[in-house]
N, CA, C and O of each residue as an XYZ file, in Angstrom:
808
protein
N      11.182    -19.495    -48.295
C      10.565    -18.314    -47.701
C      10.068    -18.606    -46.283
O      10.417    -18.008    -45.265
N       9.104    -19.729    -46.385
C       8.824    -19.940    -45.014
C       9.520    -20.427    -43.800
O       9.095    -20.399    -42.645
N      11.185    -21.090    -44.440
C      12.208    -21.524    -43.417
C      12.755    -20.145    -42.894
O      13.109    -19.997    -41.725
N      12.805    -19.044    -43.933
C      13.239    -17.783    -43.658
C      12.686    -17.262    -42.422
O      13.201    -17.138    -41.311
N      11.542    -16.987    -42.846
C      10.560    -16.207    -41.458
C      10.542    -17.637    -40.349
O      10.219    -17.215    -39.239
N      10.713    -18.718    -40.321
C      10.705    -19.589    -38.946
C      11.854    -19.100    -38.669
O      11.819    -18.674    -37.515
N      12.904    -18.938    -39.167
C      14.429    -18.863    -38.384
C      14.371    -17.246    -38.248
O      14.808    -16.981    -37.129
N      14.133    -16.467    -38.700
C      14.019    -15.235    -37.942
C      13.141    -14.976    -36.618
O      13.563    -14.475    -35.576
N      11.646    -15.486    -36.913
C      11.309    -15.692    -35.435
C      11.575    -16.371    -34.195
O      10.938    -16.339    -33.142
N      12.588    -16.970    -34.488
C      13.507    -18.342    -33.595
C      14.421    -16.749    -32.678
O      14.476    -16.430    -31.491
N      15.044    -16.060    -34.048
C      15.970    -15.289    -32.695
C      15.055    -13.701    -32.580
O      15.819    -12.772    -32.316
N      13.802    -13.348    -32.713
C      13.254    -12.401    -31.967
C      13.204    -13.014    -30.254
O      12.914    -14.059    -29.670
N      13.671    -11.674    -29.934
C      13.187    -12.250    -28.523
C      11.705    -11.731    -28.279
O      11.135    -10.770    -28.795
N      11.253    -12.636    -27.353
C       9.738    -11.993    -26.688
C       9.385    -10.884    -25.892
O       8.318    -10.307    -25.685
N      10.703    -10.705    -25.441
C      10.380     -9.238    -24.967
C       9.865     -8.206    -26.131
O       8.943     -7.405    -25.977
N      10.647     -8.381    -27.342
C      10.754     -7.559    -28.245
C       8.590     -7.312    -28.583
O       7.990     -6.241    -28.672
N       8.265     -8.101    -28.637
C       7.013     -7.944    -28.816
C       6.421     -7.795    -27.572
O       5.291     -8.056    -27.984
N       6.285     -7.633    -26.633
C       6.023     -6.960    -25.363
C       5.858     -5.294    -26.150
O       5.035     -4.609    -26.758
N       7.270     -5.258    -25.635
C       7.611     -3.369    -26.050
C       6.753     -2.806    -27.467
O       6.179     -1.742    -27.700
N       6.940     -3.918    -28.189
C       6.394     -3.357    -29.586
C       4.808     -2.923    -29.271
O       4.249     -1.879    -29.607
N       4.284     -4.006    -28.551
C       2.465     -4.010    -28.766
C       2.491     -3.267    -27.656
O       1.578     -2.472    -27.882
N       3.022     -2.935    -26.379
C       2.724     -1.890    -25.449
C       3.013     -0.270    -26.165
O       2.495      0.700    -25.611
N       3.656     -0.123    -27.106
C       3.967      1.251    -27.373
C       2.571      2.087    -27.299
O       2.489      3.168    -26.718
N       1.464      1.436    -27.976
C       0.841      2.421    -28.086
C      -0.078      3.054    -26.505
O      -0.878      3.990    -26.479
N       0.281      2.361    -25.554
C      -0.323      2.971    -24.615
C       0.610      4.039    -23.768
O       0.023      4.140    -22.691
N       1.230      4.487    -23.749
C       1.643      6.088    -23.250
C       1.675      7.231    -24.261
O       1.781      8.435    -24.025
N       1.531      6.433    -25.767
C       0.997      7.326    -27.136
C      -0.257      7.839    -27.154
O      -0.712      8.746    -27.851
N      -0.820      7.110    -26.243
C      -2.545      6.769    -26.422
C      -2.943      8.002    -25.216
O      -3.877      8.792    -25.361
N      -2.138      7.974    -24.166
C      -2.475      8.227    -22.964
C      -1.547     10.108    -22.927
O      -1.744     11.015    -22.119
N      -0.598     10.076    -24.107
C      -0.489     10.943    -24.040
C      -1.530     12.339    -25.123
O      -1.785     13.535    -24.976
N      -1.791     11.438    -25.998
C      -2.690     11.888    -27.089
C      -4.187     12.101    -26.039
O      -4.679     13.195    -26.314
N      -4.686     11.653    -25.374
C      -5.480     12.128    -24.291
C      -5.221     13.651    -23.615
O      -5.948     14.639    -23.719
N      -4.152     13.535    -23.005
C      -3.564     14.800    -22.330
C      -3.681     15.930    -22.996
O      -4.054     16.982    -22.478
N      -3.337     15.775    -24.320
C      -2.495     17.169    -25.092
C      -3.777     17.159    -26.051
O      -3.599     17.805    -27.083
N      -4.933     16.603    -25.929
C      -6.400     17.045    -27.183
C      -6.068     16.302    -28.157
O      -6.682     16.598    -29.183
N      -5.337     15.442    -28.267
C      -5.149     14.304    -29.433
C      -6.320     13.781    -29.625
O      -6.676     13.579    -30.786
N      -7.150     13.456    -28.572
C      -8.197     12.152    -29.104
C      -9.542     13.164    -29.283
O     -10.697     12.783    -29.472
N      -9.147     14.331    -29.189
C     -10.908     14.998    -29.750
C     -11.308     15.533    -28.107
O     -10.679     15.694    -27.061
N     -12.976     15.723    -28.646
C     -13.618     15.844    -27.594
C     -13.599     15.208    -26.581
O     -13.346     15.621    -25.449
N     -13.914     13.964    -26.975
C     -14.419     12.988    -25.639
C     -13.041     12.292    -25.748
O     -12.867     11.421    -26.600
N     -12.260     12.588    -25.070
C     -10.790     11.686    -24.942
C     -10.958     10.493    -24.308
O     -10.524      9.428    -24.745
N     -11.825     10.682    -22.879
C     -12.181      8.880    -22.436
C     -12.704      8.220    -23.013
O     -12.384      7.033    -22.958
N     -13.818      8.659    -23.896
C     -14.271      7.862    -24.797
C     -13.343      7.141    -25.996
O     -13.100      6.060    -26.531
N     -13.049      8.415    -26.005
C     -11.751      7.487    -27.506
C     -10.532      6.554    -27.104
O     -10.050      5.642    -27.776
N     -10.064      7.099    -25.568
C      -8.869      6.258    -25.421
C      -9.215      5.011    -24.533
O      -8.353      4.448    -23.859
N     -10.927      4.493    -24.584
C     -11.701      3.290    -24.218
C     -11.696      2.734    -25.287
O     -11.140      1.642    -25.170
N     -12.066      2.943    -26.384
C     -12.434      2.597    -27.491
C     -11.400      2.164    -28.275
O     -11.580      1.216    -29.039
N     -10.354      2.711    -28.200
C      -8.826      2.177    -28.926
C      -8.466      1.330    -28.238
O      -8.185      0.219    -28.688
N      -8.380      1.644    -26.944
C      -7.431      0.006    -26.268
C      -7.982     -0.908    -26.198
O      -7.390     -1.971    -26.013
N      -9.789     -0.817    -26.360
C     -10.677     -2.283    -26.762
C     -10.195     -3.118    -28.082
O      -9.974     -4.300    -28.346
N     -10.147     -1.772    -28.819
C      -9.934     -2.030    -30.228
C      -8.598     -2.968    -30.695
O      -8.580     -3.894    -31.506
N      -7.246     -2.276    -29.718
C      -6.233     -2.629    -29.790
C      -6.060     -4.345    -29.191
O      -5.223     -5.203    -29.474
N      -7.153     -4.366    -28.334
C      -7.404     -6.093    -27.540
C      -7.817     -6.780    -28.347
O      -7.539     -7.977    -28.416
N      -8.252     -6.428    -28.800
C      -9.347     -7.543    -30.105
C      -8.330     -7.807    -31.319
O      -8.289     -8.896    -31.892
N      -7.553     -6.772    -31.648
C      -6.526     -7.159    -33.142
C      -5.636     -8.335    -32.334
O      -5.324     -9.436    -32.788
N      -5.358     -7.865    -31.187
C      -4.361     -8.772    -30.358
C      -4.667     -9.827    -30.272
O      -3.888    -10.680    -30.698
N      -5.857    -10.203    -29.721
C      -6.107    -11.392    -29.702
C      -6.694    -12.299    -30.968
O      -6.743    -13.529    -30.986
N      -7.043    -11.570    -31.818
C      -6.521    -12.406    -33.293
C      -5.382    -12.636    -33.441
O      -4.946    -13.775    -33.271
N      -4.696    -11.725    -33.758
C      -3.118    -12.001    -34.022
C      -3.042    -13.305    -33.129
O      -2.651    -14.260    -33.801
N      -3.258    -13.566    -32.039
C      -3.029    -14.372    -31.353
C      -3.309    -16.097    -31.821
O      -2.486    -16.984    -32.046
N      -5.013    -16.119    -31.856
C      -6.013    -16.945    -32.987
C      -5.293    -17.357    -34.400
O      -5.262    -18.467    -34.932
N      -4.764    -16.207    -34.811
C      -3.986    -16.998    -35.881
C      -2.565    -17.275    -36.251
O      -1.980    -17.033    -37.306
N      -1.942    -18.095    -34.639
C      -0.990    -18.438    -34.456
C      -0.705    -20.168    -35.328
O       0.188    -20.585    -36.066
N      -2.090    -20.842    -34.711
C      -2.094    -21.926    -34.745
C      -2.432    -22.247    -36.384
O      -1.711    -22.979    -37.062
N      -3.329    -21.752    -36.764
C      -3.552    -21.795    -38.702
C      -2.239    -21.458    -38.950
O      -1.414    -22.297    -39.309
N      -1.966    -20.205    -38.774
C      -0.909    -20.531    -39.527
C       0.514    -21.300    -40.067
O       1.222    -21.331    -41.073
N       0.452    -21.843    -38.835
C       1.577    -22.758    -38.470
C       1.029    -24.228    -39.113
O       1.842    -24.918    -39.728
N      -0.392    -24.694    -38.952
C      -0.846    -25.924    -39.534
C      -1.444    -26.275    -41.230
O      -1.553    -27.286    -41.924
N      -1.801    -24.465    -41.419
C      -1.467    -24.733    -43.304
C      -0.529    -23.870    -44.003
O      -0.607    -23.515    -45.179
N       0.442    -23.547    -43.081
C       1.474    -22.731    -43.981
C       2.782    -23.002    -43.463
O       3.742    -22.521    -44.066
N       3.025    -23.905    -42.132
C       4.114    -24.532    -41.684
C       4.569    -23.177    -40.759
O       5.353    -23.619    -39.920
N       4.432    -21.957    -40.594
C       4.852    -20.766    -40.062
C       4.970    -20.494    -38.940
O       4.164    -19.583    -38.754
N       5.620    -20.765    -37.780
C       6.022    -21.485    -36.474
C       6.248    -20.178    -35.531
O       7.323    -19.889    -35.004
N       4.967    -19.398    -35.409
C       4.916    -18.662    -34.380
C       4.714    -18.978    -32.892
O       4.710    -18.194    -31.943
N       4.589    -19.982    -32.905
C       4.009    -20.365    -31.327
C       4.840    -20.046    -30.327
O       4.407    -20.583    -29.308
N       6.244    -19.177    -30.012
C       6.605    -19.120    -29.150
C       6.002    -17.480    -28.471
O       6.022    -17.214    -27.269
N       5.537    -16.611    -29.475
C       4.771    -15.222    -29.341
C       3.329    -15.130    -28.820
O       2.604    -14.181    -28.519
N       3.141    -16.801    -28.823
C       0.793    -16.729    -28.547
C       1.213    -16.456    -27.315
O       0.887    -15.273    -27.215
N       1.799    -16.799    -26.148
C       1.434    -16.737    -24.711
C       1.396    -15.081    -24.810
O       0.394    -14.385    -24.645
N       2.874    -14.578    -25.155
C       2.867    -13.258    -24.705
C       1.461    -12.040    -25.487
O       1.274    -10.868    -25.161
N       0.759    -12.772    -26.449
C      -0.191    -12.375    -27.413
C      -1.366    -12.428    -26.714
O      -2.303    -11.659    -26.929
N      -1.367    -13.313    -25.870
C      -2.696    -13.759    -25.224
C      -2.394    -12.909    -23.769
O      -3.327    -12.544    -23.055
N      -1.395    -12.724    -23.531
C      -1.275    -12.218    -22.155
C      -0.891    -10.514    -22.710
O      -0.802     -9.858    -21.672
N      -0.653     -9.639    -23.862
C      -0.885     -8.531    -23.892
C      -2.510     -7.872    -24.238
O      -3.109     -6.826    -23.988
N      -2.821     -9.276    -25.020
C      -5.018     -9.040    -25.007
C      -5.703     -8.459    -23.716
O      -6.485     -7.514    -23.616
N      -5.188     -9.287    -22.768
C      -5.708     -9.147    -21.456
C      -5.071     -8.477    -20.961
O      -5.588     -8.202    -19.878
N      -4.142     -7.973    -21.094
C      -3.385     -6.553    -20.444
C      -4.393     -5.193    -21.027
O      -4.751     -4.186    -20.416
N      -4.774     -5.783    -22.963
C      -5.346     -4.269    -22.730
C      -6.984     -4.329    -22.590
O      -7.638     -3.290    -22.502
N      -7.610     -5.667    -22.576
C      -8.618     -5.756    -22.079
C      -9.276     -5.191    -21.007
O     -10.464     -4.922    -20.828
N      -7.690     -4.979    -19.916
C      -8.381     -4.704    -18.536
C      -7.653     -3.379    -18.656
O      -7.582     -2.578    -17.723
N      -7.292     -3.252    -19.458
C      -6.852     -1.462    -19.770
C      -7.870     -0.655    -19.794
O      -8.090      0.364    -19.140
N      -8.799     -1.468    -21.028
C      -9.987     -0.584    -21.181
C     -10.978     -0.795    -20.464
O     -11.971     -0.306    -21.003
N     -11.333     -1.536    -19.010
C     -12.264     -2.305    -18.443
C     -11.209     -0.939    -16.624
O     -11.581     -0.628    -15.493
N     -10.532     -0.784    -17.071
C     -10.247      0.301    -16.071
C     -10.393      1.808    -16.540
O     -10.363      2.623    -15.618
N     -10.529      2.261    -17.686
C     -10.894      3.006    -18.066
C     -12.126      3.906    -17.937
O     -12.284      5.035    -17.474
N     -13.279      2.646    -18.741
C     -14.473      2.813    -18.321
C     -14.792      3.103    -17.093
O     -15.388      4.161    -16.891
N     -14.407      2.074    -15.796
C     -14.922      2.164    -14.492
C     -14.369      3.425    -13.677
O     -14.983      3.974    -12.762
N     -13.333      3.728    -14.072
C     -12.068      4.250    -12.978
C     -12.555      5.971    -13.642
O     -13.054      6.792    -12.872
N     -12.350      6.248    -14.902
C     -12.443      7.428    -15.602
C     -13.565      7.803    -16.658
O     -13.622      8.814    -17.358
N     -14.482      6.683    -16.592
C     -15.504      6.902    -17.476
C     -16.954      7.186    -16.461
O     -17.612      8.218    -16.331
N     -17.137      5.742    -15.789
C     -18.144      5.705    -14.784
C     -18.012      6.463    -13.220
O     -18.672      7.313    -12.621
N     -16.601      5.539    -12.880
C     -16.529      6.101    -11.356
C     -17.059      5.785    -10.533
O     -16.317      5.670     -9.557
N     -18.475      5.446    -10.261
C     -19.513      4.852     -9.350
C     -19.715      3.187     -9.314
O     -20.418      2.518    -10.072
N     -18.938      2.757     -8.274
C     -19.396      1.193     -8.013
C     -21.056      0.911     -8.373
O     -21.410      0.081     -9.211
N     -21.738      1.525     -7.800
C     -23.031      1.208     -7.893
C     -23.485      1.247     -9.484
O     -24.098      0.435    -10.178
N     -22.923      2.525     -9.752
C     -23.828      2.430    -11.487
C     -22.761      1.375    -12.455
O     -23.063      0.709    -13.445
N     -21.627      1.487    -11.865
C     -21.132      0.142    -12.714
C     -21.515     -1.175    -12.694
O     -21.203     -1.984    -13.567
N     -22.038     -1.364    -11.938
C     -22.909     -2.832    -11.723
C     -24.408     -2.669    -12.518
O     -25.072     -3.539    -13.082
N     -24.636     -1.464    -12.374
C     -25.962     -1.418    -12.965
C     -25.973     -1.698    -14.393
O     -26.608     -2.511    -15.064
N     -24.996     -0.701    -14.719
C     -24.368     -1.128    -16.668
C     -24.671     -2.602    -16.943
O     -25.511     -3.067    -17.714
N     -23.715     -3.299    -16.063
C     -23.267     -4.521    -16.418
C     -24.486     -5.637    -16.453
O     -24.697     -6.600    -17.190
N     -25.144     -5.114    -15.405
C     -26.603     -5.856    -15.622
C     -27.846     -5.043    -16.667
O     -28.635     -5.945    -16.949
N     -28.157     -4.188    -17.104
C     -28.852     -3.434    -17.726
C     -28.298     -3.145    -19.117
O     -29.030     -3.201    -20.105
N     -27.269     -2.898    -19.177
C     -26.696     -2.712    -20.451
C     -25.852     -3.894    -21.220
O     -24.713     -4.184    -20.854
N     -26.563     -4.608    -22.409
C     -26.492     -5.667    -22.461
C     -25.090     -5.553    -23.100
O     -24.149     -6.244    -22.708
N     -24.966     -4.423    -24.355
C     -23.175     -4.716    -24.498
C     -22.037     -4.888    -23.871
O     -21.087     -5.527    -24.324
N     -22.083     -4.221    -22.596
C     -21.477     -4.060    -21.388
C     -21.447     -5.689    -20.572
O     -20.440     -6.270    -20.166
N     -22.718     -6.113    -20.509
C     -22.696     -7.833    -19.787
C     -21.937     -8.964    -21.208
O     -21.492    -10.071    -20.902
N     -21.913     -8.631    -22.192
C     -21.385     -9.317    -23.067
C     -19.721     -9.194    -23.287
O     -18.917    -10.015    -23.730
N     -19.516     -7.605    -22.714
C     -17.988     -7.427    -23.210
C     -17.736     -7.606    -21.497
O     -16.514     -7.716    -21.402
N     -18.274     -7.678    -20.242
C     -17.726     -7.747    -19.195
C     -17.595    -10.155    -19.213
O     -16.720    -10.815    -18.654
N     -18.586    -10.609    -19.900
C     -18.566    -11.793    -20.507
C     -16.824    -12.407    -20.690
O     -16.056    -13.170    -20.103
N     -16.837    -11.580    -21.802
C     -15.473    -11.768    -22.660
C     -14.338    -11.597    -21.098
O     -13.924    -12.550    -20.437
N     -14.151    -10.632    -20.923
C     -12.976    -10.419    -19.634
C     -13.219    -11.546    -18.780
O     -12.169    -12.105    -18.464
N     -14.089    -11.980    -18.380
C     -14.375    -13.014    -17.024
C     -13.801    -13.925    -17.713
O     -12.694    -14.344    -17.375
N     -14.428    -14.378    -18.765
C     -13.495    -16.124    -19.674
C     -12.203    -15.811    -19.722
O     -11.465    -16.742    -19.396
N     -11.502    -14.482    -20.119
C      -9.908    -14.174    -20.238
C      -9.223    -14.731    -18.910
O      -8.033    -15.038    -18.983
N      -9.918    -14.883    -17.666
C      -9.433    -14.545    -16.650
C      -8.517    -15.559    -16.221
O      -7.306    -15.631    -16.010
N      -9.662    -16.432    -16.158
C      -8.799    -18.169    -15.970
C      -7.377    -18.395    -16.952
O      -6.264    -18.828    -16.656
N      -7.924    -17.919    -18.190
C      -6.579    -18.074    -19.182
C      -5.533    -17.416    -18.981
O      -4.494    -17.972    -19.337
N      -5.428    -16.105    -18.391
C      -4.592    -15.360    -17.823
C      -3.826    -16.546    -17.266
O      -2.871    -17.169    -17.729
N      -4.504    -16.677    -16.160
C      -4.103    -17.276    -14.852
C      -3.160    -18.264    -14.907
O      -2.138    -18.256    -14.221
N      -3.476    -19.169    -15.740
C      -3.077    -20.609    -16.044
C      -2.007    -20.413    -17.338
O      -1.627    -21.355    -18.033
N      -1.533    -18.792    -17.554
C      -0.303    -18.834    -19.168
C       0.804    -18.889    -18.938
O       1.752    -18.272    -19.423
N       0.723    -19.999    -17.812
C       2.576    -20.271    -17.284
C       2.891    -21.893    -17.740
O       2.032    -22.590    -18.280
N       4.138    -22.320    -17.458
C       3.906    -23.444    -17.663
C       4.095    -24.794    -16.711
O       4.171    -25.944    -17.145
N       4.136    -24.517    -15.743
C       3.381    -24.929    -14.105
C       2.006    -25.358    -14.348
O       1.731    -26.448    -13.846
N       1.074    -24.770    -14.994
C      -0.336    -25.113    -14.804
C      -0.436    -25.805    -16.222
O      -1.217    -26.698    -16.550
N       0.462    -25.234    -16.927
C       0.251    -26.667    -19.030
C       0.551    -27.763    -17.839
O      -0.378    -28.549    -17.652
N       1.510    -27.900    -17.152
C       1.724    -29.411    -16.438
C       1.177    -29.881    -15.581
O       1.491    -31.050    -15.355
N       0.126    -29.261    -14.696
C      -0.225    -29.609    -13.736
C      -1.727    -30.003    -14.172
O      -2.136    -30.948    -13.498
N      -2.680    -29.518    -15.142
C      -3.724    -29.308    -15.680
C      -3.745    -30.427    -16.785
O      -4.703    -31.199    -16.793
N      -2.863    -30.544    -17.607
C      -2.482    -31.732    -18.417
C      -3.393    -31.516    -20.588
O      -3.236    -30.969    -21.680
N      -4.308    -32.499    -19.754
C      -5.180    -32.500    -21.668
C      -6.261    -31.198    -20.509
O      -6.703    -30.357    -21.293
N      -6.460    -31.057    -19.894
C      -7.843    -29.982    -19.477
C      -7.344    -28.857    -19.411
O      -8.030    -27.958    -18.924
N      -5.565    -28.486    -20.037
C      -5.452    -27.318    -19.613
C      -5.998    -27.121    -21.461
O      -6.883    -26.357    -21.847
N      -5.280    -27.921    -22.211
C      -6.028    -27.434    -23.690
C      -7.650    -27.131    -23.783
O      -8.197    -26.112    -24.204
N      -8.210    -28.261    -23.289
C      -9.793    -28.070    -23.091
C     -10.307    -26.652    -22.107
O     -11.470    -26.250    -22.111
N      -9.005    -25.910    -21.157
C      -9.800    -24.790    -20.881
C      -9.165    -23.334    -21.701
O      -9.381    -22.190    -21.301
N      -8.427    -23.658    -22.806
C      -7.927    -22.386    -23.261
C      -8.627    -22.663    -24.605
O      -8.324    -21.889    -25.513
N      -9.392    -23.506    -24.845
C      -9.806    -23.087    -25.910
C     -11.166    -22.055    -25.904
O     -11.719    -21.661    -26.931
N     -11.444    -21.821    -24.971
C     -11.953    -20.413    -24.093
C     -11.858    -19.596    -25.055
O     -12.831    -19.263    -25.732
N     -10.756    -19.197    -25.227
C      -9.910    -17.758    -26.166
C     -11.139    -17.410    -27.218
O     -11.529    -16.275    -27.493
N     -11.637    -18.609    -27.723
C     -12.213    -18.765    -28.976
C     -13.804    -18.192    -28.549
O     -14.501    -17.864    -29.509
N     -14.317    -18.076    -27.381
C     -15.615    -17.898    -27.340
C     -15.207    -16.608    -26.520
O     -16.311    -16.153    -26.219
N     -14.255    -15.755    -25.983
C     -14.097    -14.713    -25.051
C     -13.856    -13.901    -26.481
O     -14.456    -12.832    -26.600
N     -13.109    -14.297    -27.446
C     -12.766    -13.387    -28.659
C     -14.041    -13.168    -29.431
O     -14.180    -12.036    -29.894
N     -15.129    -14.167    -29.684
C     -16.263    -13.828    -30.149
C     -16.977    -12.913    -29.468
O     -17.590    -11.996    -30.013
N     -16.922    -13.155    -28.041
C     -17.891    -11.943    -27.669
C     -17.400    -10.776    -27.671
O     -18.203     -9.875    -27.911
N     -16.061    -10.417    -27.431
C     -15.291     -9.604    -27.755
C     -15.742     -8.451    -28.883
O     -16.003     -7.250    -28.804
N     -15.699     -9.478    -30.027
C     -16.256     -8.802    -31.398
C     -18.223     -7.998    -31.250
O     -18.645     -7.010    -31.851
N     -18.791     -8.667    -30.507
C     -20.183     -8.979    -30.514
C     -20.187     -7.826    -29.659
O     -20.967     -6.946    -30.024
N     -19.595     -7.619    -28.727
C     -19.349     -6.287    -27.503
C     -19.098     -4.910    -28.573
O     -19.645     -3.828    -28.361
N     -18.199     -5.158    -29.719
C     -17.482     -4.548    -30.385
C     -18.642     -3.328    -31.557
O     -18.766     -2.140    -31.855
N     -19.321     -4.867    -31.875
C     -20.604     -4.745    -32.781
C     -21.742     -3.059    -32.068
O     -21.972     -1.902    -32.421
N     -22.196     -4.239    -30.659
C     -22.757     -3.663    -29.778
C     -22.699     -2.600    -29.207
O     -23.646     -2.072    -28.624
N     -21.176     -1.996    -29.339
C     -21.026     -0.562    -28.833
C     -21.187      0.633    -30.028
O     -21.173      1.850    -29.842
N     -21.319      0.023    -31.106
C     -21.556      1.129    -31.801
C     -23.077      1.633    -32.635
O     -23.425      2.479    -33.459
N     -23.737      0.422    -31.757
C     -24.964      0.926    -32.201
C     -25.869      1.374    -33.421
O     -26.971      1.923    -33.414
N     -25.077      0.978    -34.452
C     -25.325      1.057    -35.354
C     -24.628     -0.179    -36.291
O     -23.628     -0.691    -35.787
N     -24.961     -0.576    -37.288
C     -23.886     -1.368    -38.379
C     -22.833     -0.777    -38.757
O     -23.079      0.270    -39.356
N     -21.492     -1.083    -38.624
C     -20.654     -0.803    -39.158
C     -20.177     -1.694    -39.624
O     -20.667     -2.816    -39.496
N     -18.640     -1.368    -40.573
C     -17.973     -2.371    -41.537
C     -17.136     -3.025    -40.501
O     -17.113     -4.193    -40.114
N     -16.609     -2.218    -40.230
C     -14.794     -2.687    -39.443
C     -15.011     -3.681    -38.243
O     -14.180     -4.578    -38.102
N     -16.321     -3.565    -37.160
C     -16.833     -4.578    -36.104
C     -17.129     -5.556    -36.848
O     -16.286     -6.452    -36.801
N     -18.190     -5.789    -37.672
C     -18.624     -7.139    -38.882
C     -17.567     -7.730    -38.965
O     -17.634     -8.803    -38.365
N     -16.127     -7.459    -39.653
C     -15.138     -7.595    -40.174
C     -14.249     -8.733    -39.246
O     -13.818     -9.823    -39.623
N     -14.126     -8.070    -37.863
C     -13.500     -8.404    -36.720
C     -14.408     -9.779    -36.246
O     -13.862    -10.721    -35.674
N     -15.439     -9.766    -36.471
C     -16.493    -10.937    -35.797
C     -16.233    -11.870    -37.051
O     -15.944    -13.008    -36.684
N     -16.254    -11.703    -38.505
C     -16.344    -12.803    -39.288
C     -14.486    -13.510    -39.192
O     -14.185    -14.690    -39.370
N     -13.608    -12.471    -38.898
C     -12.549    -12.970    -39.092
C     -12.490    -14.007    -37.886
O     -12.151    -15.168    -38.116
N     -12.763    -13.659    -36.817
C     -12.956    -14.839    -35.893
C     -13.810    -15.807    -36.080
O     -13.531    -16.862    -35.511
N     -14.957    -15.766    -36.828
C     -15.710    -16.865    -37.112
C     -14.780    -17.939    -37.645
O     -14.703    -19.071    -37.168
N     -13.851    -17.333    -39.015
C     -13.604    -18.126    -39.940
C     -12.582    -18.461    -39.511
O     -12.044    -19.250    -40.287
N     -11.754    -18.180    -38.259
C     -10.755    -18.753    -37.542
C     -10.956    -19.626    -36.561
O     -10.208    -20.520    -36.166
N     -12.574    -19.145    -35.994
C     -12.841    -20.900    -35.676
C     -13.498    -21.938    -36.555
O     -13.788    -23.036    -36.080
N     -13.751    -21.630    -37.847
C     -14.379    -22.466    -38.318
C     -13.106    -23.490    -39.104
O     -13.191    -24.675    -39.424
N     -12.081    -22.649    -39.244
C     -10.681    -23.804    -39.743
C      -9.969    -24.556    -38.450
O      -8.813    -24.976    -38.509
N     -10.788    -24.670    -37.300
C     -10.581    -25.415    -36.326
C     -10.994    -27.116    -36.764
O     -10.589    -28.248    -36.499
N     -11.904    -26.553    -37.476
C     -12.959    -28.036    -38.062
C     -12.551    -28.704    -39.558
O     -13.182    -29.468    -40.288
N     -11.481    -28.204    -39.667
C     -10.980    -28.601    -41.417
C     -10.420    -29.854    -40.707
O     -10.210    -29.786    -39.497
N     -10.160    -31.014    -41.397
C      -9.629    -32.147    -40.712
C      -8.329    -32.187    -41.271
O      -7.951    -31.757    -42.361
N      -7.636    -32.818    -40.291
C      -6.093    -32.127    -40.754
C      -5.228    -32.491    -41.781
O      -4.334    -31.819    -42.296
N      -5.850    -34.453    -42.204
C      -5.265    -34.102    -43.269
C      -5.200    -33.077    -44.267
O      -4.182    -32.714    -44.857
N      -6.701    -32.513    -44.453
C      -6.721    -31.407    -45.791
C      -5.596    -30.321    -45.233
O      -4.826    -30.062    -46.158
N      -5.320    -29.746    -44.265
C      -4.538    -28.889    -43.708
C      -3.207    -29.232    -44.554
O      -2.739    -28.671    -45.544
N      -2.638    -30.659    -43.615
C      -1.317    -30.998    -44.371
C      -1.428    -30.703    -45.751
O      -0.627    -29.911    -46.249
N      -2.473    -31.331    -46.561
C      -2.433    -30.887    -48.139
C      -2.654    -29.779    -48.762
O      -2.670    -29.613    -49.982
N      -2.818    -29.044    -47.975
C      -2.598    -27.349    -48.185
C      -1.849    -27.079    -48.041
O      -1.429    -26.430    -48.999
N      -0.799    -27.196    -46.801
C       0.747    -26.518    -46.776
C       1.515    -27.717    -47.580
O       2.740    -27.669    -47.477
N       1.112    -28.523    -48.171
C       2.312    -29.129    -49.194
C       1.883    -28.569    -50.760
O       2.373    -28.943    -51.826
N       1.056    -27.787    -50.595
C       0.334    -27.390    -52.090
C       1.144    -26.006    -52.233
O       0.969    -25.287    -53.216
């Protein structure tokens, strides 16, 4: 089973997941236009493409588990996973400013005054460098410090969730959900690997 799905993901191409995870933004953007998203359409079509960043960049997070206790050899999809996060990261980080706020001045004010806002503007600033460096010119030029600066992902995705928490102002299930699943995806960072190996031979 699991040689199955490695050799099928061997001949997806990467574009193919490009197109796939971009679909929903001219769906999104058209569901805006035509009263799809309700009342507050900026609000909702902020709120989905945050939403849509955060699944992404799990999906992303659990490239590497899965491949180290289940043998499942996605790693050629994390770059483009990590680089569609931050595509819609700054989707919704143009949203807000461009069609939500509008005002340079009060957008700075948010960001300092409004603490969910300095936590989820947090998360984008750590994405940034990782962006930057998801070629493979800088894996070579950067060496063991390019691993030591992408493991970033792991504290930009927490706040991510914590931003996530934070915007709704209340407890909900589905933000909780999103923050523990990243917990527990960094916390199998710390399993030592033999036990790993003896899980995917189990």
């Amino acid at each position: 089973m699991i040689d199955t799905i490695n050799a099928t993901a061997r001949k997806v191409p990467v574009w193919v997941i490009w197109v796939m995870f971009l679909i929903p933004v001219p769906v999104l953007l058209y569901m805006g236009m035509t009263g799809g998203l309700g009342r507050e359409p900026i609000q909702a079509l902020e709120h989905e493409l945050g939403e849509i960043a955060l699944q992404v960049l799990i999906l992303g997070l659990c490239v590497s588990p899965l491949r180290r206790f289940f043998g499942i050899n996605l790693l050629r999809f994390r770059r483009a996973l990590g680089l569609l996060a931050f595509t819609y990261v700054t989707l919704h980080l143009l949203v807000w400013a461009v069609l939500d706020v509008q005002i340079v001045s009060q957008m700075w004010a948010d960001i300092w005054k409004r603490p969910y806002i300095t936590v989820g503007m947090g998360a984008f600033v750590l994405m940034v460098p990782l962006t930057v460096t998801s070629n493979n010119r800088s894996v070579r030029a950067l060496g063991a410090t390019w691993r030591k600066l992408h493991k970033l992902v792991y504290v930009a995705a927490l706040l991510g969730s914590i931003h996530y928490i934070m915007v709704q102002k209340v407890w909900e299930l589905e933000p909780m959900l999103y923050t523990a699943v990243i917990a527990a995806l960094i916390g199998l960072r710390f399993i030592p690997k033999s036990k790993s190996r003896m899980a995917t031979a189990a």
